[in-house]
C-alpha positions, 0 to 999 in steps of 0.5 A: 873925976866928973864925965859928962857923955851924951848921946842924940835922938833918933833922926833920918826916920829911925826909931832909936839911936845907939848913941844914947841907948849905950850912954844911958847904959854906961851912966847906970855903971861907971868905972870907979872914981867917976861921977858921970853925968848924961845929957841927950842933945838934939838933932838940931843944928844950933840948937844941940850947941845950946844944950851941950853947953848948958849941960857941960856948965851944968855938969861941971864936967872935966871930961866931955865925950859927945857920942854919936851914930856913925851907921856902916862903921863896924867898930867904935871910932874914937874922933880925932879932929873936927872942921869948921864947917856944916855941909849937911847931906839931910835935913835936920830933925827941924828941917834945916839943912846949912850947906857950906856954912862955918859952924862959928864965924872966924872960928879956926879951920879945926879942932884937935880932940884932947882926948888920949885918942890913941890910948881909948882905942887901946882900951876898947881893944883890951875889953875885947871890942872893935875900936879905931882912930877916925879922922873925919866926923863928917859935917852934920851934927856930930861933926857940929857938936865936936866942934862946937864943944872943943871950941866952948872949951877952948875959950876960958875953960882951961883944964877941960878935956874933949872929944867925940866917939862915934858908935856903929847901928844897933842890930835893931836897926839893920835886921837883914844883916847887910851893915855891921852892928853892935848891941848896946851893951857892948857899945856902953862896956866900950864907952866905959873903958874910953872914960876909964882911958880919959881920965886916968892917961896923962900921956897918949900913946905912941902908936900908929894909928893913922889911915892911906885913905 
């Protein structure tokens, strides 16, 4: 089975991003059955659409799971919709900040991940890490590439499967402790059980996994 994970660069003035340190971690030990491949996309609106489908093409991947930073969050999210729209609250790392722009013109309003969401928490759970359903990816560039990346696989890329993991800060990254953290060593033995989850369930899991708010 062919899995293609990436990760971004650092952006918003920090040195490192978690999302690609743990990828490039977990592509150094994949589960067994697995050729995983990694590509780093950057932090550009447009521009990181272009590299993920050159990389998803390129990969020949049957699974696609995009990570991202989600800084405050204290466990690993498993994304499981993604809107139509960029409503940047930063500028990106080329300086281009969309407010209220559909990320594809006349594209639907949402996406579903076709990951088994609900069973890739279970398995980040079981490797005994912090892990839940999301159902907001935001509307800067995570949100923007999940979408993007449902929506190249949507159109002729039948049998594809997708979705968007985002990942708390490095303890690096918050050295006074005031956000919760993960090192990147367990961010990738989590990514490496969402791949496991991904490839072998044919069937989610039935579980709430739902939020009030």
């Amino acid at each position: 089975m062919r899995v293609l994970l990436t990760g971004f660069e650092p952006f918003g003035g920090s040195a490192v991003n978690p999302s690609w340190q743990a990828v490039r971690l977990a592509e150094a030990a994949p589960p067994d059955g697995v050729s995983l491949s990694t590509a780093l996309l950057p932090v550009v609106f447009h521009d990181a659409l272009v590299r993920l489908r050159a990389a998803v093409e390129e990969s020949g991947a049957e699974v696609v799971i995009c990570v991202g930073q989600a800084g405050g969050r204290a466990g690993m999210t498993i994304e499981r919709v993604a809107v139509n729209l960029d409503d940047a609250r930063i500028p990106d790392n080329k300086g281009v900040q969309p407010v209220d722009e559909p990320i594809v013109a006349d594209g639907p309003a949402a996406y579903f991940s076709t990951l088994p969401v609900k069973a890739c928490v279970a398995a980040v759970r079981d490797a005994g890490l912090p892990a839940s359903v999301s159902h907001t990816a935001g509307t800067y560039l995570c949100n923007h590439v999940f979408y993007g990346l449902m929506h190249h696989l949507e159109s002729g890329r039948p049998g594809r499967r997708g979705g968007f993991v985002h990942v708390p800060y490095l303890p690096e990254q918050v050295p006074d402790g005031d956000k919760p953290s993960m090192p990147a060593r367990s961010v990738a033995e989590a990514l490496t059980a969402i791949v496991s989850a991904a490839v072998t369930t044919t069937e989610d899991l039935k579980e709430t996994g739902g939020s009030l708010h």
